[in-house]
Structure formats: C-alpha cells, structure tokens
C-alpha positions in Angstrom: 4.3 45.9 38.4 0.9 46.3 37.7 1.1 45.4 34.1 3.4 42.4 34.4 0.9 41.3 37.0 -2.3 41.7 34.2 -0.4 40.0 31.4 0.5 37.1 33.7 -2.7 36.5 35.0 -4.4 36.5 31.4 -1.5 34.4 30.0 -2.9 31.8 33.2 -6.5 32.0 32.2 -5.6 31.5 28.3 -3.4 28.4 29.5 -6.7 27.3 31.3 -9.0 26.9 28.9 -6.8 25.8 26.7 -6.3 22.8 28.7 -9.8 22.2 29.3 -10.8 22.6 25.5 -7.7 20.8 23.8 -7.0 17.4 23.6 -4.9 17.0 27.0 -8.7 17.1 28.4 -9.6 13.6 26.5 -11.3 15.2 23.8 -11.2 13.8 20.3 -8.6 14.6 17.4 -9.0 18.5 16.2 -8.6 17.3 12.5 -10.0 14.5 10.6 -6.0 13.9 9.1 -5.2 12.6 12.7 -7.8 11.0 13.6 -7.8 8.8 10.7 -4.2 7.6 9.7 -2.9 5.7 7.2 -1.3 2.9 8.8 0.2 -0.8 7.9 0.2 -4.6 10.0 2.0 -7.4 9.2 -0.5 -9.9 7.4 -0.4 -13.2 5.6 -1.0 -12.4 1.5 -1.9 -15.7 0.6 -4.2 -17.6 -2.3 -5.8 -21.1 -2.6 -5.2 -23.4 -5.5 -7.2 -26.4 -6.1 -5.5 -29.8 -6.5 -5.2 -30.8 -10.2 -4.1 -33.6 -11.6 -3.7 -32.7 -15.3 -1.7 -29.9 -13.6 -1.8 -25.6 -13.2 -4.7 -24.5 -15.3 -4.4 -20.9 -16.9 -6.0 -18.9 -14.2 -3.8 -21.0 -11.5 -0.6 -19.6 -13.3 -1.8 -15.9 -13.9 -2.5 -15.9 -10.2 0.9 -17.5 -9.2 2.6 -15.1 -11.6 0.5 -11.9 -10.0 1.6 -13.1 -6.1 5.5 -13.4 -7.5 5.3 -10.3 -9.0 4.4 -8.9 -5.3 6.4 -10.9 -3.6 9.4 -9.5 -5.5 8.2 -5.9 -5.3 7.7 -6.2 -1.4 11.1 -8.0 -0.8 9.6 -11.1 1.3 11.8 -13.2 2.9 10.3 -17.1 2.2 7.3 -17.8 0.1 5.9 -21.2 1.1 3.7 -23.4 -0.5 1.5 -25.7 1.6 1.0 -29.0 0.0 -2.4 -30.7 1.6 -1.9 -33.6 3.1 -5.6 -34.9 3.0 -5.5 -34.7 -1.0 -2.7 -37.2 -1.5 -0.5 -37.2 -4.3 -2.5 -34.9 -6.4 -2.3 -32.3 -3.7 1.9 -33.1 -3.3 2.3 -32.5 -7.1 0.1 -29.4 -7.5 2.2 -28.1 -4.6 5.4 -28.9 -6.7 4.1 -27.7 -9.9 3.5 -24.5 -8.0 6.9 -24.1 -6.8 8.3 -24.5 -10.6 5.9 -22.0 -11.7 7.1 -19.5 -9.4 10.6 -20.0 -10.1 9.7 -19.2 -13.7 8.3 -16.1 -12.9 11.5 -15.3 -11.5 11.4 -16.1 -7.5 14.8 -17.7 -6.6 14.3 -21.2 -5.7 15.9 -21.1 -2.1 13.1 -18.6 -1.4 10.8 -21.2 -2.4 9.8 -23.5 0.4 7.2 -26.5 0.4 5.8 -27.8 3.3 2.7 -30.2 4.3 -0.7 -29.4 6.4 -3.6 -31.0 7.7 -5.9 -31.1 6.3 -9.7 -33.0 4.5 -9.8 -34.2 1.0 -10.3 -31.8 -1.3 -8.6 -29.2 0.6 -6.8 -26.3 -1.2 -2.8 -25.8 -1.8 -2.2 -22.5 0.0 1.1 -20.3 -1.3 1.7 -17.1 0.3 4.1 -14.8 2.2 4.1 -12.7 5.7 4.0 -8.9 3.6 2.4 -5.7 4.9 -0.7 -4.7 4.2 -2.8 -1.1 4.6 -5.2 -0.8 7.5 -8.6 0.1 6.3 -10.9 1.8 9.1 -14.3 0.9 9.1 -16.5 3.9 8.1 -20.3 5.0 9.2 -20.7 2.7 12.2 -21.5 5.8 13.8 -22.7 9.3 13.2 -23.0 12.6 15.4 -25.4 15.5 15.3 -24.6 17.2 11.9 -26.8 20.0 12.5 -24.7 20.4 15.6 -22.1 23.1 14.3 -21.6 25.3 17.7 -18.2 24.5 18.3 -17.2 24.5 14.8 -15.7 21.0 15.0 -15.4 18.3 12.1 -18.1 15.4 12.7 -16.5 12.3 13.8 -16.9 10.1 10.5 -15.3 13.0 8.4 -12.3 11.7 7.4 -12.6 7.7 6.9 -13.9 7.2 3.6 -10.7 9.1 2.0 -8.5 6.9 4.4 -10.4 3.4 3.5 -10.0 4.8 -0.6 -6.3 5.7 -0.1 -5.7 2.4 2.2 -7.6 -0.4 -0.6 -5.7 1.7 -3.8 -2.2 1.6 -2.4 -0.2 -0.5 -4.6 2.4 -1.3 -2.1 1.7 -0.6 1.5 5.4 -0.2 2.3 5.2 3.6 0.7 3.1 4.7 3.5 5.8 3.6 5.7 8.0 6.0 4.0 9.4 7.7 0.3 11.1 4.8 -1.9 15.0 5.4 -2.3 16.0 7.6 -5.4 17.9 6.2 -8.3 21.5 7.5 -9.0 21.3 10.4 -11.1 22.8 10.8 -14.5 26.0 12.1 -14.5 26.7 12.1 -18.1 22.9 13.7 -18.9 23.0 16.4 -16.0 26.4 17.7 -17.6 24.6 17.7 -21.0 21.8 19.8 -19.8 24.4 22.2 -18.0 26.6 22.8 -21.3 23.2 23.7 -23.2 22.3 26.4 -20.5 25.3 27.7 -20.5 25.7 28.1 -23.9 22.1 29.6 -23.8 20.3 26.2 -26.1 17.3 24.5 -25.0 17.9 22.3 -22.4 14.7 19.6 -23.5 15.3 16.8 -25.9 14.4 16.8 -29.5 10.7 16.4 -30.3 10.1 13.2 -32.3 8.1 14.8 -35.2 6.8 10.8 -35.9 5.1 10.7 -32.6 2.8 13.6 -33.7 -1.0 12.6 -33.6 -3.5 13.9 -35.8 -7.1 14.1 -35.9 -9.0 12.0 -38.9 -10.5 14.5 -40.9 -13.6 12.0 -40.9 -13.8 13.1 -37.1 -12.9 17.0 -38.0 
C-alpha cells in the first residue's frame, strides 16, 4: 500500500509539471518543424499583357506559353482572359490573340474564357487562373535572447528561413498537400527482371558502351 501510494503521487507531480511546462500551458511550439509549416492558399496566378496592335510580341507568347504550361500541370478549372475595356479595340483583339495563343499551347478552348473590365486607357489585358500557391512566412521581424540557452529551447526565428526556401522553390504547391499518384507499373518489365534473378543474371539493363565519356587528353 505504501508503494502504490509513492508511485501514484510521483506519477501526479510528473503530470504537473508537465502541464505547466508543455504546450497545454500556452507556451510556444517545442520544435521549429511545427512551428513553421509548409502550407498552401488559394490565390489568383495571373500576368499582365500590354495592348498591341501589331499583335503578341515574343516575350508576350513565352509568358502565355509558361502560365499554360502551369495551368495544365495544376489542373485549373477556367483560365480567363480580361479584355480592357478602356483600351478599345486594340485591348479586345490582344485579348483574342491571347486566347488563340493559349489554345496552341495546348489549353482546350472551352477552358478558355474572355471577358471585359473596367478599366483607363492603357490598361493591361490580365489572363490568369484561381491555382494554389505556397505560404511563405515572413522571417526576422523578431528575435529573442540568443545568449539565453537555460531552458535549452530553439529561438523563435529558427526555423523560417528553410520554410520561406522550401515554400518560393516548390514547383507545384499541390505536392505539399500530398504524394502525386504513382504510374502503373510494368508488368511485362517486372517479369523480365524476375526471370533474370531467378535464373541467377543481372537484373540491370545493358550498358550502352557509346554513351561512355572520356577525358581529352589535352585536359589529362
């Protein structure tokens, strides 16, 4: 009796302070990794083409070929062009030479919508999509005590610069959401690779002797 007694009353105290030290007190996050996540929003990815009247220049198309390409790799629903209405016919056709470009670089033309806003002369034709993008914390507003080291506790900016990096490299903020699908395997090649262990071959394909490099002697 006298035992059970002990180990319950230490079991109580250990609960204590573990309550008052831990998190459930309104302390911050033990480990930088959750107190800075990587996380997504919902958010506009959109760019702004000047009205031309000779038509897309170069750069116009490489960035209306670049936004497709996303658009297609995200899966967006409706990409819509805004045709200015304060530019006048200039700003209507630049809107629909827009629209053909993008069907070129392979966007299906009932995802492709055109619309009108208001807007001054000279205002910009704006094509874009509702896509996801990363969440990127804003680092060193402020700092703690470094020299402070008592409690043994990371410092309260540890954590966001390698969140920001991760968040602006990300090529498709979707991943962070989750793993991409795999592909069906290969039947045909697994069984290949099977036969060859079993009969005790090498299971790797053949090296192509061709795509052997070799140092110029100049450099040796």
């Amino acid at each position: 009796m006298m035992r059970t007694a002990v180990i319950l009353t230490l079991a109580g105290l250990t609960a204590a302070c573990a309550t008052a030290g831990g998190r459930e007190a309104g302390l911050a996050p033990e480990t930088p990794t959750e107190r800075y996540q990587l996380k997504v929003e919902e958010a506009r990815q959109e760019i702004a083409l000047a009205p031309r009247a000779d038509g897309l220049s170069p750069a116009q198309r490489t960035a209306l070929a670049d936004l497709a390409t996303r658009f297609k790799l995200e899966n967006g629903e409706v990409l819509t062009v805004q045709a200015p209405k304060g530019s006048g016919d200039v700003g209507a056709r630049s809107a629909w030479n827009a629209k053909a470009a993008l069907e070129i670089f392979g966007v299906p033309k009932e995802r492709v919508r055109v619309v009108e806003y208001d807007s001054e002369p000279g205002a910009p034709v704006l094509v874009g999509y509702m896509g996801l993008a990363a969440v990127i914390p804003d680092c060193g507003e402020a700092w703690n005590n470094l020299t402070s080291t008592r409690d043994n506790r990371a410092h309260a900016n540890f954590g966001c610069a390698v969140t920001a990096n991760l968040a602006a490299q990300i090529a498709d903020p979707a991943d962070i959401l989750g793993g991409r699908p795999l592909d069906p395997s290969d039947a045909t090649r697994r069984q290949v690779t099977l036969n060859k262990y079993r009969q005790g071959q090498a299971t790797s394909s053949e090296t192509d002797k061709r795509a052997n490099g070799k140092v110029a002697e100049v450099v040796q």
